[in-house]
N, C-alpha and C positions, 0 to 999 in steps of 0.2 A: 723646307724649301731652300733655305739660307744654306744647310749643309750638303745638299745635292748640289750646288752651285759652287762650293768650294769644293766640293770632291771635283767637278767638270775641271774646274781650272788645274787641280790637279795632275788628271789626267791627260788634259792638254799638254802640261807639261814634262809628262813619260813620252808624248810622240814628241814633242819637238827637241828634245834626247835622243832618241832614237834616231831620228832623222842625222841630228848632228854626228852622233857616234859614227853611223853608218858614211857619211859625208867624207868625213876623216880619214876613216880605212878605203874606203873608196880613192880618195885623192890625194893620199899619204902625206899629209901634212906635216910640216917638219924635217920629212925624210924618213927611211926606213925604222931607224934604231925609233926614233921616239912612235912614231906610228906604234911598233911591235909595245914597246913599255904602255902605252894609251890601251892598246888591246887587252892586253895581260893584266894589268890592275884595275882599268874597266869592268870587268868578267868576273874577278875573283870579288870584288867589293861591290858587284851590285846580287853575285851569289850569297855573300854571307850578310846583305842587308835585305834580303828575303828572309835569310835565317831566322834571324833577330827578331824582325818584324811578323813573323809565324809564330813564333816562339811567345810574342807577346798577345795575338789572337789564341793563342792556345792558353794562355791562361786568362783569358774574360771569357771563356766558353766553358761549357758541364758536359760530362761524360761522352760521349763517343763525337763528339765534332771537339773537344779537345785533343782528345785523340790523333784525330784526323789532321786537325794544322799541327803537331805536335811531327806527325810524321813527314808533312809538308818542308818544314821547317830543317829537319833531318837530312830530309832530300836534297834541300839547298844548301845546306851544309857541305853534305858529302863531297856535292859535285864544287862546291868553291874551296875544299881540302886539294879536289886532285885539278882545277884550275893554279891551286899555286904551286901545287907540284910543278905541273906544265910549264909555271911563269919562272919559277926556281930555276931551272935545265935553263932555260933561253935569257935569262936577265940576270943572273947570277952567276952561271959557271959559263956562258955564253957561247952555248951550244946547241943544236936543235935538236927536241924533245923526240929520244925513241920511243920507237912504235912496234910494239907496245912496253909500255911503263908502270908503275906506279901511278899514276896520274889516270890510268885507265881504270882501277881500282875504284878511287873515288867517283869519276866521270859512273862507270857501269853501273857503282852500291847507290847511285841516285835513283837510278830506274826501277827496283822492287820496293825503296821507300815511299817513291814517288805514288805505285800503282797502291801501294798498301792506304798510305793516306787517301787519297781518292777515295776507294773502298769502305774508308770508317766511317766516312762522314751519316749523319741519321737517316738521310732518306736513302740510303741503300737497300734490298732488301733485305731487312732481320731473318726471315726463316733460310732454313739452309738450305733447301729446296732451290727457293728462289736467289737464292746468294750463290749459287753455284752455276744455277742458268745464266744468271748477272755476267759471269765471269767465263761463263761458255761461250755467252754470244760475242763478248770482246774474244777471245781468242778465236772463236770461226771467223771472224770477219777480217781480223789481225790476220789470220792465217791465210785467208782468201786472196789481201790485199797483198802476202808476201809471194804468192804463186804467183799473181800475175807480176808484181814488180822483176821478179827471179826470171821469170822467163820472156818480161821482154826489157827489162835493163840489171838489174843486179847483177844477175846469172853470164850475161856476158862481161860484165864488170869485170867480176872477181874472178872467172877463169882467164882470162889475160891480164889479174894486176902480178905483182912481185909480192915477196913477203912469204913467211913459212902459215904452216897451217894455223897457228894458234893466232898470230897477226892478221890470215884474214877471216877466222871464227870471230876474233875480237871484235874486227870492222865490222860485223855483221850482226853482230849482236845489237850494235846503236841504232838501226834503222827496226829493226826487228822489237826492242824493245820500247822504240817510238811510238812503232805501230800498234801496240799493242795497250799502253797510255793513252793515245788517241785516241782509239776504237772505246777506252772504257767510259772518257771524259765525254765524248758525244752520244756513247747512251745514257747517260747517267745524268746531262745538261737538262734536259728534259722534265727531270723526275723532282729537280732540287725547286723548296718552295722558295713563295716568291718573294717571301725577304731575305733568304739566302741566295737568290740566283745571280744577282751581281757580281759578290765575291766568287761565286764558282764559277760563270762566266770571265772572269776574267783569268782563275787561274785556270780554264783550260786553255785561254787564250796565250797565257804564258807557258804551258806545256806544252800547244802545239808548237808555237814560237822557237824553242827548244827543239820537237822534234826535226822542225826543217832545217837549223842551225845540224842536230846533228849528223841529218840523211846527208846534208852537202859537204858535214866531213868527211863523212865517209866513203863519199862518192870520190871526191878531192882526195882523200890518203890513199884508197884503195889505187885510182891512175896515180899515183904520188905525183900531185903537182898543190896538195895545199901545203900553204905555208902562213907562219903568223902573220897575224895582220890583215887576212883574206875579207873582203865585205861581210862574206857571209856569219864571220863572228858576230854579226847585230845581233842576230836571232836569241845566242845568248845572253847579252846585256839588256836587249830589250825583254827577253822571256820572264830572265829574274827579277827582272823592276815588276814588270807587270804581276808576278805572283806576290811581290814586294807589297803589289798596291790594292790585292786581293786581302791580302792577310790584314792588311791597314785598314779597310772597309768593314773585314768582318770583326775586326776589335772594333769599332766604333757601332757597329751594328747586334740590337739585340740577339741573344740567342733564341736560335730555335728550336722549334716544339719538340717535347722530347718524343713524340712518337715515332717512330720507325715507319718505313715502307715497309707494308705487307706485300708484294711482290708484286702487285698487279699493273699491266700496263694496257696501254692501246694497242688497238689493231696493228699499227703499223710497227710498231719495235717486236709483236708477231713472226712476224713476215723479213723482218728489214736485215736479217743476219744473210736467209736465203738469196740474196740478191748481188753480195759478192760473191756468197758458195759458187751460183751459177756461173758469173761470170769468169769466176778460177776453173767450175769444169768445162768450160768452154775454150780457156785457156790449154786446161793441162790435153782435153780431145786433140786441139790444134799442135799440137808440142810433139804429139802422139802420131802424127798423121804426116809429120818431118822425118826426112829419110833418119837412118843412125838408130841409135839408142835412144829409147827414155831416160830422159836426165833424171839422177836417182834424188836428188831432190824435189824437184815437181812430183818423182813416186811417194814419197815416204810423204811428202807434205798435204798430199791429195788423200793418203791413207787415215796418217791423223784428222783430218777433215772429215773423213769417213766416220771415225771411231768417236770426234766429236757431235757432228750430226745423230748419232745412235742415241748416245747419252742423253743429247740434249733432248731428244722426242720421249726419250724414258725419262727426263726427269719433269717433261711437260703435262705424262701423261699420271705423273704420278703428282705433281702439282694440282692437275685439276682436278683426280679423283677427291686429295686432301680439298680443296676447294666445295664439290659437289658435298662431299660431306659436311662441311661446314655452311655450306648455303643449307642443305636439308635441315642440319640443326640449328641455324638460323630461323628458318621456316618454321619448324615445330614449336622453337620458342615463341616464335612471333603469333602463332596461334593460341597457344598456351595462355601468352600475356593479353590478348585480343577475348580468348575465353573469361581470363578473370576479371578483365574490365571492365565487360558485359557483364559479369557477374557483379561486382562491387557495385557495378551503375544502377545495374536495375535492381538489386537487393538495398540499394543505400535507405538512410534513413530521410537524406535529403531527398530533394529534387532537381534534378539537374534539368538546364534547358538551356541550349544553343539558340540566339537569333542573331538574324543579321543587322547592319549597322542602320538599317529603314526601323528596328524594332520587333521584325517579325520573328514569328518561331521558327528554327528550322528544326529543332530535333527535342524531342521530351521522353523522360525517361519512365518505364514504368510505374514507380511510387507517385507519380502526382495523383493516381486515384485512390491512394490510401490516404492523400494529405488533402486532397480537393475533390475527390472524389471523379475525376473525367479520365475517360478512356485514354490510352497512350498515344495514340495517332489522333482524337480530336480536337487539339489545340493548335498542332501543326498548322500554319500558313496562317493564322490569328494573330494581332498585335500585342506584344504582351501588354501593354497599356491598359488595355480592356478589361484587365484579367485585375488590376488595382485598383481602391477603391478611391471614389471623387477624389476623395481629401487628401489622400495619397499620394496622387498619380503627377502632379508638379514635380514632388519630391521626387520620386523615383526616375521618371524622366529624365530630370536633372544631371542625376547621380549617371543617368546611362551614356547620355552625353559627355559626361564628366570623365567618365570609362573610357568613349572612346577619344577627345581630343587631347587628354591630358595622359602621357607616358609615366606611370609609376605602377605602384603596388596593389594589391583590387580592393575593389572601394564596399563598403558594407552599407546596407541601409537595413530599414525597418517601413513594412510599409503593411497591409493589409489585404489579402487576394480573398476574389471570389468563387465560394464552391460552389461545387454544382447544385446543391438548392439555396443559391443564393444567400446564403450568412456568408459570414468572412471569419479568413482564418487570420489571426496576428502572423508574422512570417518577418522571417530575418533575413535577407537576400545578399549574397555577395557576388560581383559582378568582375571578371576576370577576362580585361581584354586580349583575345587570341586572333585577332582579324590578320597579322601579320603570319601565322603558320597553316603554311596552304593545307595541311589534312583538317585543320577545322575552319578556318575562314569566321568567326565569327567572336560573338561575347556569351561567354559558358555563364551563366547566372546558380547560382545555389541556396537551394530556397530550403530554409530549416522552419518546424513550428517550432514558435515559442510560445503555445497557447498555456504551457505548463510554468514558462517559467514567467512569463506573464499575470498568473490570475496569482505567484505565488509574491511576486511584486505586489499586486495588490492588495493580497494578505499583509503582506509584513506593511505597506504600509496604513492599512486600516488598525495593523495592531498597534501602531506607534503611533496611530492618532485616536484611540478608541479606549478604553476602559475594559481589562479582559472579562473582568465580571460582569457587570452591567451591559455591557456595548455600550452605552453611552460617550460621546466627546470625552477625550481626558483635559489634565491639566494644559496640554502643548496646543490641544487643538483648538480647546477654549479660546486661548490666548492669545492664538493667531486670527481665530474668526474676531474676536474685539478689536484686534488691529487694524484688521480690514475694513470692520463696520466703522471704527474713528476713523477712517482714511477716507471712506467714500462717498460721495454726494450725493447721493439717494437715499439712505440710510434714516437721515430724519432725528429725532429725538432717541436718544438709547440709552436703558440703564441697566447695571446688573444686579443681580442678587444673590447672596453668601447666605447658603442654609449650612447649618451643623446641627445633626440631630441631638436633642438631651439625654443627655445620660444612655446613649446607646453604649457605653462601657460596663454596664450592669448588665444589658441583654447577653454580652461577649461571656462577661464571669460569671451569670446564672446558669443561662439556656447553651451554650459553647460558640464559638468561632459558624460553623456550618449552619446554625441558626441565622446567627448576625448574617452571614452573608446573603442567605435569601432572603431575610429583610430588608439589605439594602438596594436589591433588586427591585422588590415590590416597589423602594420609595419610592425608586427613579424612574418608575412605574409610572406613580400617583402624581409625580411631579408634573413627570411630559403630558399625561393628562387633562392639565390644568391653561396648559399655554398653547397661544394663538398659533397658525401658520406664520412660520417664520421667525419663531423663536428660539434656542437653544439654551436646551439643559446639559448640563457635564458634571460629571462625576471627579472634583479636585483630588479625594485622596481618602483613606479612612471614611469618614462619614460625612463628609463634606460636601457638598450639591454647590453648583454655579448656577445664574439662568443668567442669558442674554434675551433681552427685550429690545428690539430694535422698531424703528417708525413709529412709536408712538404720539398719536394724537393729541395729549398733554401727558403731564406731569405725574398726575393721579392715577395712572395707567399701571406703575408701579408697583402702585399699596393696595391697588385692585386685586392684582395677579400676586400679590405675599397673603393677601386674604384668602382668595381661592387655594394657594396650596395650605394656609392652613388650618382650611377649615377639610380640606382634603383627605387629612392627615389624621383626623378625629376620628373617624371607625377602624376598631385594631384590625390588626391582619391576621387572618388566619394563617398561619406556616405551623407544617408537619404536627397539625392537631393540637396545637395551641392558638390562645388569642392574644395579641401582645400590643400592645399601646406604647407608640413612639410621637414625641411631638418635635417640632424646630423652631430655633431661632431662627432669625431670619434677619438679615444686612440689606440696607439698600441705598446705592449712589445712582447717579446720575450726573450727569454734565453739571457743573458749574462755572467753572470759569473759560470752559469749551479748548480747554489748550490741554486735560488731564488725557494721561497716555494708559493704555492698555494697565500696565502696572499701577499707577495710581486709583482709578476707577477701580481696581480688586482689590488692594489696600483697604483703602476707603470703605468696600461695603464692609471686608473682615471685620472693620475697626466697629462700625456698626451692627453687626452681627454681636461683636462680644459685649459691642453695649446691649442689647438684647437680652444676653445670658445674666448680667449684672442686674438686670431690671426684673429678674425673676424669672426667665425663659419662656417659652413656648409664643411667643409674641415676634412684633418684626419692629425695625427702628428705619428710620430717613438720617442718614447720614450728614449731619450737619458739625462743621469745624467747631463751633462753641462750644460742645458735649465730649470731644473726638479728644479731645488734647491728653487728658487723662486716661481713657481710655487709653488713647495710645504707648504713655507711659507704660501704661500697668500691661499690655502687650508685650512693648518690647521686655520692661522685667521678667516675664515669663519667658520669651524667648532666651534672655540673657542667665534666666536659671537654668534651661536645659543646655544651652551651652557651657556653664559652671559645672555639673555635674558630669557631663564629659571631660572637659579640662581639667577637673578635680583644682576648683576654685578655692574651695570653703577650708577653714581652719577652724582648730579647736582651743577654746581658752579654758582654763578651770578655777575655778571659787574656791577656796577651801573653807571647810563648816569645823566650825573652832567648838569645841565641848567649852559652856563658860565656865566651869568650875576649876577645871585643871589646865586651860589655855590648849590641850592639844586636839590636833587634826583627828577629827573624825571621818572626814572622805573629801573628798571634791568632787564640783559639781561642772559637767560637761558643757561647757554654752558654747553653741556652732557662732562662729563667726563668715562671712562672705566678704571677701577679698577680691571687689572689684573694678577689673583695668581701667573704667575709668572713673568710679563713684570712689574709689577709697575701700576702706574697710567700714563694711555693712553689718548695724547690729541685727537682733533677729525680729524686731518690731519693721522694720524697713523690706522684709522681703519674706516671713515666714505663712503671711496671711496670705498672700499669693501662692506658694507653695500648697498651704492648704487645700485650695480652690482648683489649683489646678491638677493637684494629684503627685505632686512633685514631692512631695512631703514624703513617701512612703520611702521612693529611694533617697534620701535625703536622711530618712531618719535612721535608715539602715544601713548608711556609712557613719552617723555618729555613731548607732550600736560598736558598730565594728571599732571603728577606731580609737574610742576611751576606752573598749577594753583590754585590745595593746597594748594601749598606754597605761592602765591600771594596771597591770600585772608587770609591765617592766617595774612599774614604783617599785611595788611590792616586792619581788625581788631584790632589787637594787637598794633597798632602803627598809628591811624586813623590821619587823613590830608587833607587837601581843595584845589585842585583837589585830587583824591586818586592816590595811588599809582600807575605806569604800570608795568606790567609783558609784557615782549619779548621774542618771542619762534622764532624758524628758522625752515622754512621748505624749504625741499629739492625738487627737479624737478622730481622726480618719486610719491611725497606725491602730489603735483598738478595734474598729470595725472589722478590719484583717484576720482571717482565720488563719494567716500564715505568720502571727505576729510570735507565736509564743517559739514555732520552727527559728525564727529569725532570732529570735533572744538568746536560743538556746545554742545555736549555732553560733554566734558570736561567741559567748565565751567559754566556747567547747574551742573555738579556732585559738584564742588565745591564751588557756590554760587557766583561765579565771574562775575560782567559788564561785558560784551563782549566790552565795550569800554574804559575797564582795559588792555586786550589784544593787545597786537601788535604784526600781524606774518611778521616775516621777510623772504624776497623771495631775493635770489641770479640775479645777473643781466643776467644771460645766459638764465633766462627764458623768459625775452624777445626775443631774438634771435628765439625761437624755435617759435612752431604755436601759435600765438597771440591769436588767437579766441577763441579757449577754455581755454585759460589759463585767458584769459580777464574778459569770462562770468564767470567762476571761483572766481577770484578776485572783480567780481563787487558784487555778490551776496555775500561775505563774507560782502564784503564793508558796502552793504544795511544792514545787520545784525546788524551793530554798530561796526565790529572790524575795528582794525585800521592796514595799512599794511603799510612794510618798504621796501625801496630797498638797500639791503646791499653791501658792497663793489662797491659802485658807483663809476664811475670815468675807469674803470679797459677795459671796453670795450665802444668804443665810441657810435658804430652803434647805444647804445640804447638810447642817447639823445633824438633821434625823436623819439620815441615813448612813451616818457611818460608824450604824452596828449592819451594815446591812451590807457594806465591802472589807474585805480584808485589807485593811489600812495598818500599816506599822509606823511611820513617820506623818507625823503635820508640821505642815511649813508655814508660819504665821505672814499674810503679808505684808510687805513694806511700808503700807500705807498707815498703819494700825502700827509699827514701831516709829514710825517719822511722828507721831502725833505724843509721846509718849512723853510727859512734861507740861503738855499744852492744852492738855483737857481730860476731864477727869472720865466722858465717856470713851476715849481711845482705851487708856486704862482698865477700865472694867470687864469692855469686849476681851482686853489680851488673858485676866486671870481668866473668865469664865473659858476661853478657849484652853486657856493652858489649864483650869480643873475639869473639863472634860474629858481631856485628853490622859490627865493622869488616870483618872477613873476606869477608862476604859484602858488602861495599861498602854498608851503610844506613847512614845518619843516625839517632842516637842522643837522645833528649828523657828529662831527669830531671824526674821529676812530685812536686809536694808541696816544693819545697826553701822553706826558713821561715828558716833562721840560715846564719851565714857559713861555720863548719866543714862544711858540708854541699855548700854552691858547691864549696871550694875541694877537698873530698874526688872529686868528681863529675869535675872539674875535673883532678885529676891522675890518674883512672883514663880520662882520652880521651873522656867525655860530651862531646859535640859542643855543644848546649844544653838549659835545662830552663826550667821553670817554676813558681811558686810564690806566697806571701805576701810572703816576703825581695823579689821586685821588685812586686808587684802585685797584688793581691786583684782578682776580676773588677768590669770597669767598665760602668755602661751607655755608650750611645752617645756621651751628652757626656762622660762624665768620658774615653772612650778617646780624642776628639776633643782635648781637653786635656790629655793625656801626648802624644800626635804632635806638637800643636801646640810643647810644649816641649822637644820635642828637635829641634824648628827654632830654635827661638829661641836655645838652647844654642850651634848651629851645631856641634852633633854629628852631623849626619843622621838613622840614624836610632837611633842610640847612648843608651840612656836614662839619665837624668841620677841622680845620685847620692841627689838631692834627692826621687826618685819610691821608692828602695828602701825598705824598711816603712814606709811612709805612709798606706796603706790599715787 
C-alpha cells in the first residue's frame, strides 16, 4: 500500500513536469535562445533516462520480458543519440537542423526497437501462428488508419509540402511508424497480466505520447512552419519520462509468470481489426467515386490490405484447425484420464466416499462392498456418522469438523465402521478437505482395513507380554500386573509366589530339551489349575513359575495355594510315553511393611524360594527378614560368581610339593583364587561350596583345567628338567559325575601340549564314600590315559581305607590336620605311619600336607613321607612369583632343588 502511494506521488510528479515543460515552450520563457537550449537538453536527457532506467528493469527480469525492456531501453537510446544530433546542429554549430539528417537515423532506428520490444515481452503470442496474426492485425489496422489519415489529411499534406522525395518518404515514415506502435500497444494492453499491466500501461502511454509528438512533426516539417522550441516537443519529454517511469515500476515489480500466451483472444480483438479495414474501404470507395485518378497510394495501400486480410483468414483458419485439434486431444485425454480414475477408484483397495459439510454421503465407490459389504449406491444420502461405531463416532466427528474449520494437510483417524451384518471392521480413515474445488464440493474421506495390521498388533503385543512356550504371562507382564495390583485400591491383601522346579536340569540331560519343554507346559498347566479367579500364574524364565494372589481374605491364603500346587505336582506326567516326577520349591512374600514395590515383593519371595531349596526342596518357605539375610548373601555370591566367570575374575595360585629327601619340586598344585571387586581376594572355602550347589563348579573347574595346563607346560619348557615338571589340578565330586569330564581333561592338555603324565588330578576322599562304580570306571579310564590321580586330604574319613585297592589311586595326600598334631600326641603320630605303611604297601606315593617348621619335615621324613608341602617351603604363589622360585633354582644350578633362601619367605 505504502508503495503504491509513493509510486502516486511519483507520478504526480511526471505531470506536473510535463505541465511545466510544456508551459515554457508554450510561453517561451527567457526568450527564444534559452527556450530552444530547455527543449533540446530536455528531450535528449529525459530520452537517455529511459535508457538507463530500462536498462536496469532489464536486468531484475528473466528471459523474454528482459529481452523486451532491454529493447525498450535501445529504443530510448537511439532516439536520445539522434535528439542530440538535432540539439548539436542548433546549439553548437547554431544552425537549423536539415531535413533530413543524421538525427533522422536515430529518431527512425527507435521505431523497429520500439515495435521489437513490445513484441517480446511474455504474454505475446509464443506460437507463430498466433505471433504473426498478432502482427497482422497491428499492421491491418495501422494500414487502415494510414488510408483514411492519407486521404483525408496526409495525402493533401505532402502533395503541396516542399522537399525532395526521400525528405518527404522520411516525413512519412514517423506517423506511419506511430501508427503502427500504437495499433500494437492497444492490442497487446489487454493481454498483459495484472501485475504487469501498470508498467505496460504506461509504457504505451509513453509511446503513444511520442506518437503524437511525432505526427505533429511531421505535420509541422512537411508545411515547414516547425521550429525548435514548438509546444508540441512535450510529447517527447513527457513520453520518455513516462516510459522512464514504466521501466522504474517494473524493476521494482516482481517478474512475471514465465508462461507465454498461447494465442487466444476474445471476441472482440476477433472482429476489431475489420472495423478500420471497413472504414479504409469506405474511405478508398469515396476516394474512387472523385472525379481524376485514383490516388496510387490509397491503390497499393487498399491492395496490401487486401493481401493482408487473405493471410490473416488463412492463418485464422489454420490456427484453429491447430486449435480443433488440440481441443480433440485435449478431449481424448481428458477421457482417457476420466477412464483410469474411474478405474483406480473403483478397483482401489481403499474406499473412497465424498460427503458434504452436513456429513452426508454424496458419492461411494465400489470397493466398500468388498470392505463392508453394502451395495455402491446404498449409502448414498446416509450420514456417515451412522456408519461408526458408538465409541467412535465423537472421535471421528471431531476429526471431520476439524477437516473442515481448520485449513491444513488431511487429517487421519482410526475409528471402527459398520458391516452389513453388523460386526465392524477396524478402518483407518483419511479425510481430505476439497469443499473449495467446485468439481467436487465436498470432504473425499479414505477408508483403508486395518483388520490385518490390527490383530498383527495384537499378536506382537500378546507376544511381548506372554511366554512363547507356555502362553502363559511372562516376566514384563508379571511385573506390570503387581504394579498395578500395589497401585490399586481394590486389590485387598496380595502375595506372590516364586516356584523353581527341582532338579528339572537332569530331565533337560537325560530325556532332552523337547521333553523338558512339554514339561514345563504341563507345569503351568497343573499350576493355573490350582488358583482361584483372579489369580496369575507367569512363566519368569527357565523353570521358573510366578503366581499373583490378589484379594485375599487373610494371610494363610498363601500357604493354602503353595499346598495346593504342591501337592498338585505329586502324580508324574505322562509326556511322549514316559512318567516323570518333578517337584518345586516354592517362595512366598506378602506385604509387610505395605510400602514394598513390585521388585522387592519378587525379591523377597526368590530369596525365600532359595531358602526352600536349602531346607531340602520340594517344600514352600514364608518369607521372613530373620532367615532372608544369609540367604541373601549366598544369592548374591551366586549371582557374583556367574558374573566372575564372564569377567574371567578368578586367578590361579600354586603350591610347590617339595620331594623331602632331595628338597626338589616335584609339581605344583593349582588353587583357584577369586578376585573380588569388592570382597578382596577370595580363598576357595569362601565361595567353592556354593559353586558346588549351584552347578558353577563344572565351568569353573574347566578353566582351572585349562589354565594350569598353560601354565604347566610354559614351566616345562621354560625351565626343562629329568623327570619334567607336574602340574596338580583338584577336581570336585559334581566334575566326576560328568561323562564329559575325561573329553574335558583330555582336551586341556591336548590344547596345551602337556604329557598327560605331567598331570595329576586330585579327588577329595568323600568320593569314595559315594557310588564307587562309576566313579571308579571314571578314574580308571583317566588312569589308562597316562594321568596320574591323587587322593587328597587323606586321613579325614576312615571308612575309605578299604577302598583304595578298589580305585586307581597313585598319590596320597596326608591331611593337615594329622601333620599339625605331629609332636603333640602320640595318636597323630601312629595314624601318619599307618597311613604312610599302607600306602607304601600298596606301591603309592606319599604327600604330607600343611608342614610349617622343621620338627615336622624331619618327623615326616623319618616315618618314609616320600614328600609334602607347606609354609616351611612356600606359601601359594601367583604366576610370577612361581616363575621366580623356578627361575632361582636355575640360577642356583640346583635344578630343580629349591634353595634354602625360598624356605619361610612367604
Amino acid at each position: 500500500m505504502a508503495r503504491n502511494r509513493r509510486f502516486g506521488v511519483v507520478l504526480m510528479g511526471w505531470a506536473g513536469f510535463s505541465l511545466f515543460f510544456a508551459a515554457w515552450l508554450q510561453f517561451q520563457w527567457g526568450g527564444g535562445t534559452v527556450t530552444q537550449r530547455f527543449d533540446n537538453l530536455g528531450e535528449t536527457l529525459a530520452a537517455l533516462i529511459a535508457a538507463a532506467v530500462c536498462a536496469i528493469a532489464a536486468r531484475r527480469h528473466h528471459r523474454r520480458s528482459r529481452v523486451a525492456w532491454a529493447l525498450i531501453g535501445a529504443s530510448a537510446l537511439s532516439w536520445g543519440v539522434g535528439q542530440a544530433i538535432w540539439s548539436y546542429y542548433e546549439l553548437v554549430k547554431g544552425q537549423q537542423t536539415p531535413f533530413p539528417s543524421f538525427a533522422d537515423l536515430g529518431f527512425l532506428g527507435a521505431v523497429p526497437l520500439a515495435i521489437a520490444g513490445v513484441l517480446f515481452f511474455p504474454w505475446v503470442p509464443s506460437r507463430a501462428t498466433s505471433f504473426l496474426r498478432t502482427i497482422l492485425d497491428a499492421l491491418l489496422v495501422a494500414g487502415s488508419l494510414f488510408i483514411i489519415s492519407w486521404a483525408t489529411v496526409l495525402g493533401t499534406v505532402y502533395r503541396s509540402g516542399s522537399g525532395g522525395l526521400l525528405a518527404q518518404l522520411i516525413g512519412l515514415a514517423y506517423p506511419a511508424g506511430d501508427i503502427v506502435i500504437a495499433t500494437i500497444v492497444l492490442i497487446l494492453a489487454s493481454r498483459a497480466p495484472k501485475e504487469n499491466r501498470l508498467p505496460f500501461v504506461l509504457l504505451a502511454g509513453g509511446l503513444i505520447a511520442n506518437l503524437l509528438a511525432d505526427s505533429a512533426f511531421a505535420y509541422l516539417t512537411t508545411t515547414n512552419t516547425y521550429g525548435s522550441g514548438s509546444s508540441s516537443d512535450t510529447g517527447w519529454a513527457a513520453g520518455y519520462l513516462l516510459i522512464a517511469l514504466a521501466g522504474f515500476r517494473a524493476a521494482t515489480t516482481r517478474a512475471g509468470s514465465a508462461v507465454t500466451n498461447d494465442g487466444t483472444t476474445g471476441r472482440i480483438w476477433l472482429v476489431l481489426p475489420y472495423v478500420p479495414i471497413a472504414a479504409a474501404a469506405v474511405v478508398a470507395v469515396f476516394e474512387e467515386a472523385l472525379p481524376g485518378e485514383l490516388d496510387p497510394v490509397v491503390f497499393w495501400s487498399v491492395m496490401a490490405l487486401i493481401v493482408g486480410v487473405v493471410l490473416r483468414q488463412y492463418l485464422m483458419l489454420t490456427d484453429n484447425q491447430n486449435l480443433n485439434r488440440r481441443l480433440e486431444a485435449n478431449a481424448n485425454d481428458l477421457a482417457k484420464r476420466e477412464q483410469h480414475f474411474h478405474a483406480l477408484v473403483q478397483n482401489s483397495s481403499d474406499v473412497i466416499t465424498l460427503i458434504d459439510r452436513h456429513g452426508a454421503i454424496q458419492y461411494q465407490s465400489a470397493s466398500v462392498e468388498r470392505i463392508l459389504g453394502y451395495k455402491e449406491t446404498e449409502l448414498v444420502g446416509k450420514p456417515f456418522g451412522d456408519l461408526v461405531h458408538p465409541d467412535d463416532r465423537t472421535q471421528a466427528l471431531r476429526k471431520i469438523d476439524e477437516a473442515i474449520n481448520i485449513v491444513g494437510p488431511p487429517i487421519a483417524t482410526e475409528c471402527r465402521l459398520r458391516r452389513v451384518d453388523d460386526s465392524y471392521c477396524p478402518a483407518e480413515v483419511t479425510i481430505t478437505n476439497l469443499l473449495e474445488l467446485p468439481a467436487v464440493g465436498g470432504l473425499v474421506l479414505n477408508t483403508r482395513d486395518v483388520s490385518e495390521r490390527k490383530a498383527l498388533e495384537d499378536k506382537l503385543t500378546h507376544q511381548a507380554f506372554h511366554d512363547s512356550l507356555t502362553n502363559l504371562p511372562n516376566r514384563a507382564a508379571f511385573r506390570i500386573g503387581l504394579d498395578h495390583a500395589l497401585h490399586g485400591a481394590s486389590e485387598g491383601r496380595l502375595a506372590v509366589l516364586f516356584l523353581d522346579l527341582d532338579d528339572f536340569k537332569a530331565v533337560n540331560d537325560t530325556l532332552g530339551h523337547d521333553i523338558g519343554d512339554q514339561l514345563l507346559v504341563a507345569v503351568g498347566a497343573r499350576i493355573a489349575s490350582t488358583l482361584r479367579p483372579g489369580d496369575t500364574v507367569a512363566r519368569l524364565g527357565g523353570d521358573e513359575f510366578a503366581v499373583l494372589l490378589k484379594k485375599m481374605e487373610d494371610e494363610q491364603i498363601a500357604g493354602r495355594v503353595a499346598e495346593r500346587i504342591t501337592r498338585q505336582l505329586l502324580p508324574p506326567f505322562a509326556i511322549d510315553g514316559k512318567e516323570i516326577s518333578i517337584r518345586a520349591s516354592i517362595g512366598i512374600a506378602g506385604l509387610v511393611s505395605g510400602q514394598e514395590a513390585a521388585d522387592d515383593l519378587i525379591r523377597n519371595a526368590d530369596v525365600a524360594m532359595y531358602i526352600a531349596k536349602a531346607k531340602g526342596k520340594a517344600r514352600f518357605v514364608q518369607y521372613e527378614a530373620s532367615i532372608a539375610s544369609a540367604a541373601i548373601e549366598r544369592m548374591e555370591l551366586e549371582h557374583d560368581l556367574r558374573t566372575a566367570l564372564q569377567e574371567k575374575q578368578f586367578v590361579l595360585q600354586y603350591e610347590p610339593v617339595i620331594m623331602l629327601e632331595s628338597g626338589a619340586i616335584h609339581s605344583v598344585e593349582a588353587l583357584v583364587r577369586w578376585n573380588h571387586p569388592r570382597r578382596g581376594v577370595l580363598a576357595p572355602v569362601d565361595f567353592i561350596g556354593v559353586a558346588e550347589q549351584s552347578g558353577l563348579i563344572i565351568e569353573l573347574g574347566r578353566w582351572v583345567l585349562q589354565q594350569a595346563a598353560r601354565d604347566g607346560r610354559r614351566w616345562q619348557v621354560r625351565y626343562p628338567s629329568v623327570p619334567a615338571m607336574n602340574i596338580s589340578v583338584n577336581l570336585s565330586g559334581r566334575q566326576l559325575e560328568r561323562a564329559d569330564l575325561i573329553k574335558e581333561v583330555v582336551d586341556a592338555v591336548d590344547a596345551a601340549g602337556l604329557d598327560p603324565q605331567s598331570m595329576i588330578l586330585e579327588l577329595t576322599e568323600s568320593v569314595l564314600l559315594a557310588d564307587t562304580e562309576p566313579v571308579a570306571r571314571t578314574l580308571q579310564e583317566l588312569r589308562s590315559l597316562g594321568f596320574r590321580l591323587a587322593l587328597d586330604d587323606f586321613g579325614t574319613g576312615y571308612s575309605s581305607l578299604g577302598h583304595l585297592r578298589d580305585f586307581p589311586v597313585d598319590i596320597i595326600k596326608m591331611d593337615a590336620s594329622f601333620v599339625a598334631g605331629i609332636g603333640q600326641g602320640l595318636a597323630d603320630g601312629a595314624i601318619l605311619r599307618a597311613i604312610i605303611g599302607l600306602a607304601n604297601s600298596l606301591g603309592l606315593m606319599t604327600i604330607g600336607e600343611g608342614i610349617e617348621r622343621q620338627e615336622q619335615l624331619a618327623a615326616l621324613n623319618a616315618m618314609g613321607c616320600n614328600a609334602g608341602q607347606g609354609f616351611y617351603f612356600s606359601k601359594p604363589l601367583e604366576y610370577e612369583g612361581m616363575e621366580a622360585l623356578l627361575a632361582s633354582c636355575i640360577q642356583s644350578g640346583t635344578g630343580r632343588q629349591l634353595p634354602p633362601a625360598w624356605r619361610m619367605t612367604a
